[in-house]
Backbone as CSV, one residue per row, in Angstrom:
resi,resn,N_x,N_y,N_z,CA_x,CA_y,CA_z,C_x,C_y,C_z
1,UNK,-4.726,0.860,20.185,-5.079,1.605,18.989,-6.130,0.828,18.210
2,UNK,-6.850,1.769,17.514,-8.108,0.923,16.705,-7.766,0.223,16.056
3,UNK,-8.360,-0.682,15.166,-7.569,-1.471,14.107,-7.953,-0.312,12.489
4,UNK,-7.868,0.270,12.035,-8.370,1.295,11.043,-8.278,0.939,9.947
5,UNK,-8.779,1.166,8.754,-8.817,1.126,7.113,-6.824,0.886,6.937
6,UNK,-6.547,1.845,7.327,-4.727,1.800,7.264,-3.987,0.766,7.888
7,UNK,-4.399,0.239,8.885,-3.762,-1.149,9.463,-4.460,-2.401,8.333
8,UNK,-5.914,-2.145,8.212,-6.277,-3.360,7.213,-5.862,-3.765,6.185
9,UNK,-5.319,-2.506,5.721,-4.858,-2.261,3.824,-2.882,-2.666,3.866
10,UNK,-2.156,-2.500,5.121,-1.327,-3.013,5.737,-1.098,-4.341,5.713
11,UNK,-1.791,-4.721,6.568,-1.968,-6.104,6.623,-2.159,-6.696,5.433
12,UNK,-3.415,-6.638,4.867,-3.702,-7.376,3.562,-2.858,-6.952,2.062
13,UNK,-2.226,-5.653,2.151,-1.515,-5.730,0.377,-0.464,-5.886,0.759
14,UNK,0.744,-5.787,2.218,1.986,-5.726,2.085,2.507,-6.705,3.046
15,UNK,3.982,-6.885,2.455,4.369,-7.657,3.566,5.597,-6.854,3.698
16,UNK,6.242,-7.095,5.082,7.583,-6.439,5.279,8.781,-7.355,6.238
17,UNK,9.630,-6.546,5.130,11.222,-7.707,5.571,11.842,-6.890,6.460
18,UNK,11.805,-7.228,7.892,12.489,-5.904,8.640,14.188,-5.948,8.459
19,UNK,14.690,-5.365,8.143,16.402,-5.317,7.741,16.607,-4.943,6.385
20,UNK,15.439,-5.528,6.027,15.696,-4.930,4.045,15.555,-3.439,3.738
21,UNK,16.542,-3.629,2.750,17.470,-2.346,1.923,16.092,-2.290,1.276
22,UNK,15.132,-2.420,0.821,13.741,-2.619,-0.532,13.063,-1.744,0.309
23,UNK,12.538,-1.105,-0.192,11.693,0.677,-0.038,10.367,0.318,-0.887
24,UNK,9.577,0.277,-0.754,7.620,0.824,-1.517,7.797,1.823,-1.740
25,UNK,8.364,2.804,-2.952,8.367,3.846,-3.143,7.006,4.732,-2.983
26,UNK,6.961,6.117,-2.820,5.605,6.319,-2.595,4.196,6.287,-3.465
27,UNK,4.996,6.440,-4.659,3.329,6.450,-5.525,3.440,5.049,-5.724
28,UNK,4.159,4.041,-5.843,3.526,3.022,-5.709,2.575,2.226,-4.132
29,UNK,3.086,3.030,-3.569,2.386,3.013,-1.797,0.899,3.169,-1.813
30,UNK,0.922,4.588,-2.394,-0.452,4.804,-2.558,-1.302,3.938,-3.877
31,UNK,-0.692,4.208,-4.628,-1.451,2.952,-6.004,-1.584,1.692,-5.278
32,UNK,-1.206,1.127,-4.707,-1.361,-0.059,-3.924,-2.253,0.074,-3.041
33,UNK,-2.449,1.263,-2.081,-3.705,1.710,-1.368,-5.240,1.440,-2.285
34,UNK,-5.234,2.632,-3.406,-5.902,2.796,-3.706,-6.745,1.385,-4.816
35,UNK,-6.202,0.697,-5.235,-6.358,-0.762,-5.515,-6.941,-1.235,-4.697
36,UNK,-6.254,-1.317,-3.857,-6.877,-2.025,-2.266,-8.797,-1.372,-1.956
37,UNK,-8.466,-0.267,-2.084,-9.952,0.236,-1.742,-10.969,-0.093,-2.582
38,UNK,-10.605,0.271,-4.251,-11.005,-0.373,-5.067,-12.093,-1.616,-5.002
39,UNK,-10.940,-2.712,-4.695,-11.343,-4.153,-4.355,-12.050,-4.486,-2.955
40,UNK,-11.968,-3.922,-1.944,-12.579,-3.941,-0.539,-13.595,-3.006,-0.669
41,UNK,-14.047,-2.126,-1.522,-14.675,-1.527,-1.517,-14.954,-0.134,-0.404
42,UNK,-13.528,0.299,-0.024,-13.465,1.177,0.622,-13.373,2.625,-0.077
43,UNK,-13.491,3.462,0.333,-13.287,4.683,0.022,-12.029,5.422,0.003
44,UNK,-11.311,5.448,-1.090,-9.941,5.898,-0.792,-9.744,7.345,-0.067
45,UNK,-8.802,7.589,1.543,-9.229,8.763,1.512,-8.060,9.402,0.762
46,UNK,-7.989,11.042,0.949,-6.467,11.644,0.051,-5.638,11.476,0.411
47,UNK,-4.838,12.024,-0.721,-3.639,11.366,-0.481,-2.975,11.729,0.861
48,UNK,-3.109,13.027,1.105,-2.716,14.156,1.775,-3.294,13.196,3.493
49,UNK,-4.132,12.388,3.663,-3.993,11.990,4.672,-3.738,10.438,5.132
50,UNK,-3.694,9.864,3.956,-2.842,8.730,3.457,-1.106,8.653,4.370
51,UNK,-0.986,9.636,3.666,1.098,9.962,4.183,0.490,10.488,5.840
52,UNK,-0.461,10.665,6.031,-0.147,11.323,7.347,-0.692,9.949,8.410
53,UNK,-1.168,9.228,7.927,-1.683,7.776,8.802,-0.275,6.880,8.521
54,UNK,0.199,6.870,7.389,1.687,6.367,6.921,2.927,6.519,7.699
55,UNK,2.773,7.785,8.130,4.459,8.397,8.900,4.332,7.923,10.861
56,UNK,2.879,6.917,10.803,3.075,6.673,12.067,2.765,5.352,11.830
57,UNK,3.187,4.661,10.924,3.080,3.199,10.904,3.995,2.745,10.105
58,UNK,4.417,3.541,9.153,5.717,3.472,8.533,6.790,3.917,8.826
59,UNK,7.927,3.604,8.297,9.606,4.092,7.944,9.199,4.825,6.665
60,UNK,9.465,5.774,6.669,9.185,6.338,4.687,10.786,5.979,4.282
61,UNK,11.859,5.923,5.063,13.613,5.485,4.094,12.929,3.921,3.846
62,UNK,13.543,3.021,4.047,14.285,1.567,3.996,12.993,0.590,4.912
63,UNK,12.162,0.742,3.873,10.563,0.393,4.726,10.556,-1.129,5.132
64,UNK,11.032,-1.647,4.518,11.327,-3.496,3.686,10.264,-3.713,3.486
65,UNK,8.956,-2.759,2.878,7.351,-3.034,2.103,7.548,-3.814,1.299
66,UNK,6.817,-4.442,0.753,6.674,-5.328,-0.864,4.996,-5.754,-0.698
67,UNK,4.879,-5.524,-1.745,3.345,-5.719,-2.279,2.777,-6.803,-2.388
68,UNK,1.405,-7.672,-1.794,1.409,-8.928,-1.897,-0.142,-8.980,-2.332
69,UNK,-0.392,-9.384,-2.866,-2.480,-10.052,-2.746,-2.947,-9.762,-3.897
70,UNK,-4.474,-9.653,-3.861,-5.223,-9.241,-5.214,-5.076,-7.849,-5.445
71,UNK,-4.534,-6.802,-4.548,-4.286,-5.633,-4.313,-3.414,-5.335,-5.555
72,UNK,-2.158,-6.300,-5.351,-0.982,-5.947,-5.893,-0.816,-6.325,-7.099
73,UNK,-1.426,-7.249,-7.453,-1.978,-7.875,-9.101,-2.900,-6.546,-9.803
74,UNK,-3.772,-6.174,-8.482,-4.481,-5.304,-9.508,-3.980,-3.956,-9.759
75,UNK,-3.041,-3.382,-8.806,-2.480,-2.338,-9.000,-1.130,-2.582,-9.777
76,UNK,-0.775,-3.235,-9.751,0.348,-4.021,-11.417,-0.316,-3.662,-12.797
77,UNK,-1.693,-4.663,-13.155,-2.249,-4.712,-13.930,-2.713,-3.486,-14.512
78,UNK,-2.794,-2.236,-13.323,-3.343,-1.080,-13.941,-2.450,-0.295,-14.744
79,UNK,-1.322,-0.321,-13.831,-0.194,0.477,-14.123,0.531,0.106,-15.036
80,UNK,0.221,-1.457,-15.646,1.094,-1.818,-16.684,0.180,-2.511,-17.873
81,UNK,-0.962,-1.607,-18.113,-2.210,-2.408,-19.413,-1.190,-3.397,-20.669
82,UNK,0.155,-2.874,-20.588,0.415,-3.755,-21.652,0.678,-5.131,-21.273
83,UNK,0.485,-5.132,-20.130,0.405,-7.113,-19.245,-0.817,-7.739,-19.757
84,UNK,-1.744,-6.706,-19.749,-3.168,-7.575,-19.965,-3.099,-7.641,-21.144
């Protein structure tokens, strides 16, 4: 398989605990995407095909995702202006 925008953004914002009960809920999935593109300067595509590159690289139950990098600082920071 290619390596694609969705394996890169994978790799670089998340890490995963395989056995863990901890879920990436989805709009934070995508806010974390879209951060990511943001900062890499990619093009976010929709959402609508986001979940559909997702359901073959993900678990959508009991994912064990967690958010890691400049990705996840910056999609924190957005979502929570009263940090800054």
């Amino acid at each position: 398989m290619a390596h694609t925008q969705y394996d890169q953004f994978l790799q670089d914002a998340t890490t995963c605990e395989p056995g863990s009960e901890f879920t990436l809920k989805p709009d934070a999935l995508y806010g974390l995407y879209t951060s990511w593109c943001h900062l890499t300067l990619h093009e976010p595509r929709p959402e609508r095909a986001f979940w559909a590159a997702m359901r073959r690289r993900i678990d959508p139950g009991a994912n064990g995702l967690r958010m890691k990098g400049p990705a996840a600082a910056d999609y924190i920071l957005s979502s929570y202006p009263a940090l800054v």
